[in-house]
SEDRENRO-71044 format. One record per atom (N, C-alpha, C): x, y, z. Coordinates in steps of 0.2 Angstrom, whole numbers, plus 5000, padded with zeros to 4 digits. Atoms other than C-alpha are relative to their C-alpha. Layout:
N
XYZ/...
# end
This chain:
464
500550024996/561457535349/499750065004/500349974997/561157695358/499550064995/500549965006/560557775340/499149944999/500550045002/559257635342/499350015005/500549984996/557357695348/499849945003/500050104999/557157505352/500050005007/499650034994/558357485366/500150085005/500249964994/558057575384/500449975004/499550024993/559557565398/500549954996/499550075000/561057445398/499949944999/500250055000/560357305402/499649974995/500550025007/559257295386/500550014995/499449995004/560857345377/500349945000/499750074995/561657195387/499649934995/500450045001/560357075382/500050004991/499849975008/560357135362/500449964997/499150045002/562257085361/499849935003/499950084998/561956935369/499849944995/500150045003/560956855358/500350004993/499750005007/561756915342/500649975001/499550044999/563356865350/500149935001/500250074999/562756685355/500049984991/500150045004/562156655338/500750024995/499250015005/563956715329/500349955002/499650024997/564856625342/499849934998/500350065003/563656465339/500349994994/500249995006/563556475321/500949984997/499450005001/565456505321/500649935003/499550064996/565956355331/499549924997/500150085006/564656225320/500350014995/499750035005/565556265306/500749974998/499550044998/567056205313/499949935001/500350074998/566156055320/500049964993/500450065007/565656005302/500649994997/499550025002/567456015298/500449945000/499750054999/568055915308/499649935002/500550054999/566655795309/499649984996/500450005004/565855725293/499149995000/500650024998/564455665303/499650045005/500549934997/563855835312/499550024997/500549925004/562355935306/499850045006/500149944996/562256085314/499150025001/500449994999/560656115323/499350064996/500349965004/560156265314/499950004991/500150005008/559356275298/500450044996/499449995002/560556315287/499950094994/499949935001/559756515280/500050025007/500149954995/559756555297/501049995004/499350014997/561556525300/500350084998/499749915001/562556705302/500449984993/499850015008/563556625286/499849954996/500350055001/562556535276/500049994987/500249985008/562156495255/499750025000/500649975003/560656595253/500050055000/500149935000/561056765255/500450045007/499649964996/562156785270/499550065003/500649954997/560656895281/500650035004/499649994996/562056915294/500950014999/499249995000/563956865288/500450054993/499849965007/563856975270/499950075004/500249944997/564157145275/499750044995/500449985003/563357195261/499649995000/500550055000/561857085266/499350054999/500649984997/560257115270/499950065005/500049964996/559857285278/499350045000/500749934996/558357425286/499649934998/500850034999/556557355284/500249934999/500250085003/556857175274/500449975007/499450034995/558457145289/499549985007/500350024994/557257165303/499549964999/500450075001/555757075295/499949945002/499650075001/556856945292/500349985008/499750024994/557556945311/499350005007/500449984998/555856985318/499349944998/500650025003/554556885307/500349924998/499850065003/555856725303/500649975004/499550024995/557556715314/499749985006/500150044993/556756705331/499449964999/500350065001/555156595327/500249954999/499650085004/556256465318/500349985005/499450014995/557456475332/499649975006/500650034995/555956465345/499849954999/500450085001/555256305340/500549954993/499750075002/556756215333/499849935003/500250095000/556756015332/500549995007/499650024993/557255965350/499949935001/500050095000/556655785347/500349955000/499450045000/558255705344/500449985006/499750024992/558955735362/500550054996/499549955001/560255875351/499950055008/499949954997/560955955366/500050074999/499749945003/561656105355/499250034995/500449985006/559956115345/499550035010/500449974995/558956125365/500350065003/499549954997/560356255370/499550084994/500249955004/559856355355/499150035001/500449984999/558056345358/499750055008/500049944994/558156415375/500350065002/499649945001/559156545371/499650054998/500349965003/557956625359/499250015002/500649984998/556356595367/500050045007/499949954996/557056675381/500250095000/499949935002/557556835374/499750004995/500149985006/557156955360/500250064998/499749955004/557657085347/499650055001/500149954996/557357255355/500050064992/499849935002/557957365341/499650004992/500649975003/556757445329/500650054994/499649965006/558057505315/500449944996/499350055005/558857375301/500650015000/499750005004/559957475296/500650025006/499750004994/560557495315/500449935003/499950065001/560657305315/500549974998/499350015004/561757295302/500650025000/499349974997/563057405309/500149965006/499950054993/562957285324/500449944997/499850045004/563057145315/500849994995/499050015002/564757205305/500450035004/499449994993/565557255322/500149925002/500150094997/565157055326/500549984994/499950055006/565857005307/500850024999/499350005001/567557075309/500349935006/499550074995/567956915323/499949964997/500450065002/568056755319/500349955007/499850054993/567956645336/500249954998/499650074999/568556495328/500950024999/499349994998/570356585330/500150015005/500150014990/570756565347/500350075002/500049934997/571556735348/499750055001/500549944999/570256835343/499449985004/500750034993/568956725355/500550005006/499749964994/570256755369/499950065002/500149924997/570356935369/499450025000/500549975000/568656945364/499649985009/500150034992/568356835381/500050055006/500049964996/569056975390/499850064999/500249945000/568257115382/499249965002/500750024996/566456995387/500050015009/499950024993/567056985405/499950085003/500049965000/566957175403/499350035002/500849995001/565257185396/499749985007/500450024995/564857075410/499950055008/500149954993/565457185424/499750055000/500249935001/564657325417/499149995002/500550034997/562957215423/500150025008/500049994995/563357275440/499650075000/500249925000/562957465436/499249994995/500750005004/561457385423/499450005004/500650014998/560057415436/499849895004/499950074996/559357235444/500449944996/499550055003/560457135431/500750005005/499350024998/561757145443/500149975004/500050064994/561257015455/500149944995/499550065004/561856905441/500750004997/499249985000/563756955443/500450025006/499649994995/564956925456/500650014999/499649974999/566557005457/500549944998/499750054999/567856905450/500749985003/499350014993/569156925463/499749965006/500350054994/567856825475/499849944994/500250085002/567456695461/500749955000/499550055001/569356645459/500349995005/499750014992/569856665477/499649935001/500350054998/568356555481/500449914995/499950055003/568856435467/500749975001/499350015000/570656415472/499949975007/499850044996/570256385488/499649925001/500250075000/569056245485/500349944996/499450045002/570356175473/499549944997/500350075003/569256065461/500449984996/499350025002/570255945452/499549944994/500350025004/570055845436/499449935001/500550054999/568555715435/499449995006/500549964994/567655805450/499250024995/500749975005/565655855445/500150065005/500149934996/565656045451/499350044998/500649975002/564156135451/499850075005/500349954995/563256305456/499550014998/500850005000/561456305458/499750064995/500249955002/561256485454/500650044996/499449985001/562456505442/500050094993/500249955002/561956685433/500550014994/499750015006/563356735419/500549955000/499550074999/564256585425/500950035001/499549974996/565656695436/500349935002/499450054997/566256525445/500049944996/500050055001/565856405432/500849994994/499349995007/567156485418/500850015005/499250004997/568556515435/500049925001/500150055000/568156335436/500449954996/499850045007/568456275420/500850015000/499449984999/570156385420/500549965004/499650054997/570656295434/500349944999/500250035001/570356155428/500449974993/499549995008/571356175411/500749985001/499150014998/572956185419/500249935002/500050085000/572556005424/500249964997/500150075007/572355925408/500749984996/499650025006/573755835399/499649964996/500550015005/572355795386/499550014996/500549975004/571255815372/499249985003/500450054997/570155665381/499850055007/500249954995/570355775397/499650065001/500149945002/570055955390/499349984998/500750055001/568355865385/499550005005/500450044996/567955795400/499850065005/500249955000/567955965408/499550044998/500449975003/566656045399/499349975001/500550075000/565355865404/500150015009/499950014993/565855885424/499850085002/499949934998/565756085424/499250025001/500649995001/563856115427/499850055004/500249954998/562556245431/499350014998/500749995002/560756285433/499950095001/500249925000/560056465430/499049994995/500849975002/558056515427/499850064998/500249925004/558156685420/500550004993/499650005006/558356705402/500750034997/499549975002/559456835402/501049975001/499550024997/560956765413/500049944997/499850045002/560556615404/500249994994/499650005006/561156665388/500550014999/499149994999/562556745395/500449965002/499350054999/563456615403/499849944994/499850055004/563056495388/500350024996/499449965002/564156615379/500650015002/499450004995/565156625392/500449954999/499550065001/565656445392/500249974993/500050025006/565656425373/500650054998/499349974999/567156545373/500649985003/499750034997/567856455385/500349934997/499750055005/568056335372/499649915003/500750074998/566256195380/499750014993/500450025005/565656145364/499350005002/500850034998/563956075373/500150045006/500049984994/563856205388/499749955005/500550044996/562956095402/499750065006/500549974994/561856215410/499250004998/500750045002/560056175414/499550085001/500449925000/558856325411/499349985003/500350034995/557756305426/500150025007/499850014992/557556335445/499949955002/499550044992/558556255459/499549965002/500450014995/557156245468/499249995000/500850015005/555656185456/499849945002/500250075001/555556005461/500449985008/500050024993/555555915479/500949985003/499550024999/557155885488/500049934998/499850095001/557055695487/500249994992/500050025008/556855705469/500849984999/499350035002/559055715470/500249975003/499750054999/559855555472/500750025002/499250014999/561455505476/500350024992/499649965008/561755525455/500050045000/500149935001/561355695457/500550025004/499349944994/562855745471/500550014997/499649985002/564155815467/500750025003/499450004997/565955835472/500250085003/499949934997/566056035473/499450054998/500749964999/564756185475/500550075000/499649934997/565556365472/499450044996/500549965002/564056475472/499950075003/500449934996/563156665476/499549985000/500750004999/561556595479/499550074999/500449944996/560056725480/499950025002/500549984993/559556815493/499850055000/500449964999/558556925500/499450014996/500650015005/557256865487/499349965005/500650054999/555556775489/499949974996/500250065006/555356625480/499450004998/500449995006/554256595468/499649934999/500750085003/552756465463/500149975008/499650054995/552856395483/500349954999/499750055001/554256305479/500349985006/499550034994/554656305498/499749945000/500250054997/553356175499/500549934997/499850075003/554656045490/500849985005/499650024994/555756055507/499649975004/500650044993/555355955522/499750095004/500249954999/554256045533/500350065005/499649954995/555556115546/500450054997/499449965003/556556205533/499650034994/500549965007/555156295522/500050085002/500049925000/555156465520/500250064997/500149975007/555056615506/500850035001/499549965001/556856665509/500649964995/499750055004/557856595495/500749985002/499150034997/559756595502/499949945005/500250054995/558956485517/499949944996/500250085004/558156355504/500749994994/499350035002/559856355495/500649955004/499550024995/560856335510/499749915000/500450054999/559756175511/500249944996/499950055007/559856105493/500749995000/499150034999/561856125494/500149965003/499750054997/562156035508/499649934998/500250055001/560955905502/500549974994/499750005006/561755915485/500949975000/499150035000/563655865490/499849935001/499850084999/564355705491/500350025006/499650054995/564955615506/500850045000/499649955003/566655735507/500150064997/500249955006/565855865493/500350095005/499749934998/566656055498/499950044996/500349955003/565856205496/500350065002/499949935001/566256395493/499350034997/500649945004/564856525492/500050045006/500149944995/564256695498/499449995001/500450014997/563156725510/500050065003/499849954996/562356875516/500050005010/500349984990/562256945539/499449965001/500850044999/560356885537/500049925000/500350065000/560656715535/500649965005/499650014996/562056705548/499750005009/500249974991/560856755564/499149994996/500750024998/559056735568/499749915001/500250064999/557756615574/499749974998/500450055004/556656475570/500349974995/499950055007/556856405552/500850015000/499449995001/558556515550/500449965005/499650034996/559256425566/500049934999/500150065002/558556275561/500749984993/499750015005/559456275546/500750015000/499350004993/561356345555/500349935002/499850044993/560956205567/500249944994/499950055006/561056075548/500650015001/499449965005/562356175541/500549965005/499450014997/563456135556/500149935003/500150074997/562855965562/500149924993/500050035007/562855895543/500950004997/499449975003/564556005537/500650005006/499149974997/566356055543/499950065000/500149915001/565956235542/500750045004/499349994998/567756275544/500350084999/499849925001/568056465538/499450044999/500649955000/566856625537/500550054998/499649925003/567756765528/499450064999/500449945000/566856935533/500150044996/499949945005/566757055518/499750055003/500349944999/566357235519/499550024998/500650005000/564757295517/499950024992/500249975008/565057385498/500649954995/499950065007/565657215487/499750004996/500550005006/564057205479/499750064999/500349975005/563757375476/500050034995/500950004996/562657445470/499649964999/500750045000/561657295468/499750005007/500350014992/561457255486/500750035005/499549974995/562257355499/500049955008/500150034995/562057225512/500949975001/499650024998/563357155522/500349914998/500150085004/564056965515/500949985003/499750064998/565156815520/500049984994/499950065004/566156685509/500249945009/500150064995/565656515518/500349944998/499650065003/566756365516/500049935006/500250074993/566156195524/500349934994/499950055001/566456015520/499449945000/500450054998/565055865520/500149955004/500450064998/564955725532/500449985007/499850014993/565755765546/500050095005/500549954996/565055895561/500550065000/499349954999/566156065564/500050005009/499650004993/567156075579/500150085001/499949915000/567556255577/499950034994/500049965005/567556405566/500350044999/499549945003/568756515558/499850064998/500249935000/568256695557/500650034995/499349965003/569456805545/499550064997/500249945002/569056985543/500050064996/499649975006/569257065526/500050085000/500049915000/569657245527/500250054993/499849955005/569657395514/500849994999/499349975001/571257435507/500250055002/499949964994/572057545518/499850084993/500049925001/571457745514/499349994995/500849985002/569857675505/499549995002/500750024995/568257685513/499449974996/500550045002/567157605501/500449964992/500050035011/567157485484/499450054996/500549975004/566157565471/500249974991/499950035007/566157535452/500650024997/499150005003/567957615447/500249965008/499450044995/568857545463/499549945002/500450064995/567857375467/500749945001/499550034996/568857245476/500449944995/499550025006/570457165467/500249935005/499650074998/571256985467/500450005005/499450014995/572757015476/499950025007/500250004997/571657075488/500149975006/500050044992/571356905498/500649954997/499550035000/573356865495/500249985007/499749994993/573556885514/499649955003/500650054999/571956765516/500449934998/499850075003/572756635505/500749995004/499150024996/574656645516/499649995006/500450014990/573456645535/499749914998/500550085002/572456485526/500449955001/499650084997/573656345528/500450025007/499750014994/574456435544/499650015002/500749974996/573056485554/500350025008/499749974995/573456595566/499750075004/500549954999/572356725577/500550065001/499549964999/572756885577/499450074999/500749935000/571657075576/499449984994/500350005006/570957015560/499749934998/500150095000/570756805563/499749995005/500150044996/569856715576/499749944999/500350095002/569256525578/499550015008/500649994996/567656505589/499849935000/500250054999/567056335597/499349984998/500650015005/565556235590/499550025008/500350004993/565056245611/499950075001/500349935000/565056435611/499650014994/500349975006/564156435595/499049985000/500350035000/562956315601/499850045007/500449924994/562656445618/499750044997/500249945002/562256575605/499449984995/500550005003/560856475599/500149974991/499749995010/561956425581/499950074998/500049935005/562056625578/500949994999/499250005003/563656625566/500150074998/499849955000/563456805567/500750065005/499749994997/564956835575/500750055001/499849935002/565957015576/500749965001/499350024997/567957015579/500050035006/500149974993/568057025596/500750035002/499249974997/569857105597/499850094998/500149934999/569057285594/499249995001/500650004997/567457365599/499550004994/500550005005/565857375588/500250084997/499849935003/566357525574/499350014996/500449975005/565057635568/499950034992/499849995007/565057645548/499850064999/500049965002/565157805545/499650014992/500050015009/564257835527/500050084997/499849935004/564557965515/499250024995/500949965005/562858055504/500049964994/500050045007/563257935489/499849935003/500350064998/563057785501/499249995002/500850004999/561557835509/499550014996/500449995007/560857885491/499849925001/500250075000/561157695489/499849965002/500450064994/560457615504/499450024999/500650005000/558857715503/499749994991/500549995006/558557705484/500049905000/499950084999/558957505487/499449985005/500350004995/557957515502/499250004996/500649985006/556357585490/499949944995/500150055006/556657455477/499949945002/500250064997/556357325489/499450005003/501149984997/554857395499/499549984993/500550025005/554057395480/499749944997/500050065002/554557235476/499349975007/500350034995/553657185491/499250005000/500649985001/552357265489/499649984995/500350065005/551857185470/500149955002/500150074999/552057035478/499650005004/500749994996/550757085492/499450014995/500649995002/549557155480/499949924996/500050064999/549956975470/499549955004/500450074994/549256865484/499650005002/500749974996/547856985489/499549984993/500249975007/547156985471/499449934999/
# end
C-alpha cells in the first residue's frame, strides 16, 4: 500500500483495508452460511464474491490483475455493491450496501491490488484460529487510528473500554447500547463479556441481537462491522446513522435499554441543527451535552451507564448546568474517575472522566477517584498509553469505598451549593501545576489550531 500513488496517510491506508477486509471476512462467512443452511442466499451476486465461479477476481491468486483488476473493482465491484437489492428487509445485504457506498478504493495500481488481495487470501476466517489472531492483529490496526490524524476520535483505549465494561457488568439478555459507537471499542468488550455467560448455541446468538450501536461516519462504520463479524455477529446490529438525527420523543419505552457504555463526542458542533430535536432548555451545538441527554433518556427504569466525559462538561452555566442538574435529579451519579489529561492523546489532549450513574433514582453523593500516572511517568503517549492493570486498584477501592489521598465522596447538597459543578479537584492536596514538556506543547498548540479551523469553516459555512 505504501508503493501505491493512490493512498495518502494512514488513515486512507486504514480505510483501503477495511473495505477489502469486510468484503473477505463477508464473503467468507456466507459461504459458511450456505453450508450450513440450505435456504440462505447470500446477498452478494455471486461474481462479486472474493470466491466465486467466474473467474475468482479476488480468491485466484492468479486472478485478475493491473488495469482489467482495477476496472473491474472501480467500474463494477463498488456500483454493484452500492445499489444492491435491500428490498427484502436482508439485513446482511443493507449491511453491505452501506459499507460500500460509504467508502471507496483509493489505490491507482492493479497490480498493487493484487498483492493486497493475496496477503488477505492466505486466511481463512471461517477457521476460528486464523479469525482469532487475526482479531488481534485488527485491534492493532485499530489502535494505530489513534496516531491516523482525526480518525482517532473513533478509538478508545481498551483498558477504559473493558474497565468500564466490567464495572457495568452487563449480563445475558440485557439490550446494551452505545450511541456513538466508532470501531465498536465497548461493543466487541461487550460481547466478550457476554460469552463467558452463555451455556448455549441459543444464547451465543442471542448476544449478537442485544449487542447494538449506532455510528454516522463511514469509515468507523465499516470498521466496527468488521469488528463484530470477527467476533463471531453474523448480522452485526449497528445502525449507520446519527444519535441525534430525529426528535427526543421519537424513543419509546421500546427503544431503552438496560446498559449504555459510551465515549460520546465532544467538543464537536453538531450538525444539520439537530439540537432542535431536544426540548428547548437542553439545546445547544455541543454534542457531549446532547448525548449526556439522549443516554439518560435512553436507559430503562434501573438501566446503568459507563462513559467518558470530558472537564467541559463537568462545570459551566446555563444549558451545561441545566443538564448536571437532570443528570443528577434523573440518575444515581455514583462514581467520577478523573483521568489524566494525556489518555487520548494525541487526538485530544483534554482532560476526561469515566462517569457511572444509574436511572430512576436521584444521587445522594458522589464518589471522586483519582487516577494517577504510573509512578516515574509523566505522560501517556503512543508507546506507553495506559494499561488494564492500571485500574486494578480502582476495581479492589469499588466494592470497599474508602476515602483516602486519592478517593473522596461529596454530598449532592455541596454539589447543589456549587451550582451542580461536578468539577471537583481532590481536596487532600493543593492545585498542581502540570508541568508540560516541548512535545506536549507541540500537541496542545497544533490541536489548539485544528480546532480554531475547524471553527472557522463552519463560521464561513453559516455566513455564506
Amino acid at each position: 500500500m505504501w508503493q501505491d500513488t493512490g493512498l495518502n496517510g494512514d488513515a486512507q491506508r486504514i480505510e483501503q483495508l477495511g473495505w477489502m477486509l469486510f468484503l473477505k471476512i463477508f464473503s467468507d462467512k456466507d459461504k459458511e452460511l450456505e453450508l450450513l443452511d440450505d435456504n440462505y442466499t447470500s446477498p452478494i451476486p455471486d461474481l462479486f464474491h472474493w470466491v466465486n465461479q467466474k473467474g475468482n477476481w479476488a480468491g485466484d491468486p492468479e486472478g485478475m490483475t493491473g488495469d482489467e483488476l482495477l476496472e473491474f473493482v472501480d467500474r463494477q465491484l463498488f456500483p454493484t455493491l452500492r445499489d444492491i437489492d435491500v428490498s427484502t428487509g436482508n439485513r446482511r445485504a443493507l449491511i453491505v450496501r452501506e459499507v460500500f457506498d460509504g467508502n471507496n478504493n483509493y489505490m491507482k495500481s492493479g497490480t498493487n491490488i493484487r498483492k493486497v488481495l493475496n496477503k488477505l487470501n492466505e486466511m481463512d476466517f471461517n477457521i476460528a484460529k486464523d479469525r482469532h489472531a487475526f482479531g488481534e492483529l485488527y485491534e492493532t490496526i485499530l489502535k494505530g487510528l489513534q496516531s491516523a490524524g482525526k480518525s482517532g476520535e473513533f478509538y478508545t483505549p481498551r483498558a477504559i473500554t473493558s474497565f468500564i465494561t466490567e464495572m457495568i457488568n452487563p449480563q445475558l439478555g440485557e439490550k446494551i447500547l452505545d450511541p456513538a459507537c466508532g470501531t465498536a471499542g465497548y461493543l466487541t468488550s461487550a460481547i466478550e463479556h457476554l460469552k463467558k455467560q452463555a451455556n448455549s448455541v441459543e444464547e451465543l446468538q442471542s448476544i449478537g441481537e442485544n449487542v447494538m450501536g449506532w455510528e454516522y461516519k463511514p469509515l468507523p462504520y465499516l470498521l466496527a462491522t468488521t469488528n463484530l463479524i470477527l467476533h463471531d455477529v453474523v448480522v452485526p446490529n449497528i445502525r449507520f446513522g446519527d444519535a441525534l438525527d430525529q426528535p427526543l420523543s421519537n424513543f419509546t419505552e421500546k427503544h431503552r435499554v438496560n446498559a449504555i457504555l459510551a465515549n460520546p463526542p465532544f467538543g464537536g458542533i453538531v450538525a444539520n441543527n439537530n439540537e432542535t430535536n431536544f426540548p428547548q432548555n437542553f439545546r445547544t451545538k455541543e454534542s457531549a451535552d446532547l448525548f449526556l441527554i439522549l443516554m439518560i433518556h435512553l436507559l430503562k427504569q434501573g438501566g446503568r451507564a459507563g462513559i467518558v466525559l470530558p472537564d467541559g462538561s463537568l462545570t459551566g452555566d446555563g444549558i451545561k448546568q441545566r443538564v448536571r442538574k437532570k443528570l443528577l435529579e434523573d440518575c444515581n451519579l455514583h462514581t467520577i474517575i478523573r483521568l489524566p489529561i494525556s489518555v487520548f492523546q494525541p487526538y485530544a489532549s483534554v482532560a476526561t472522566n469515566l462517569l457511572f450513574f444509574t436511572k430512576g433514582t436521584p444521587t445522594k453523593e458522589v464518589w471522586y477517584y483519582e487516577h494517577k500516572l504510573p509512578e516515574g511517568q509523566k505522560t501517556y503517549n503512543k508507546t506507553k498509553p495506559i494499561q488494564a492493570k492500571e485500574f486494578n486498584p480502582i476495581k479492589t477501592w469499588w466494592t470497599d469505598r474508602k476515602e483516602s489521598d486519592i478517593a473522596w465522596k461529596v454530598s449532592i447538597q455541596t454539589i447543589i451549593n456549587r451550582n451542580y459543578d461536578l468539577d471537583i479537584k481532590n481536596p487532600t492536596k493543593q492545585e498542581e501545576l502540570h508541568k508540560y514538556n516541548s512535545v506536549e506543547l507541540m500537541q496542545l498548540l497544533h490541536a489548539s489550531f485544528d480546532k480554531s479551523n475547524e471553527l472557522l469553516e463552519q463560521l464561513k459555512k453559516a455566513v455564506r
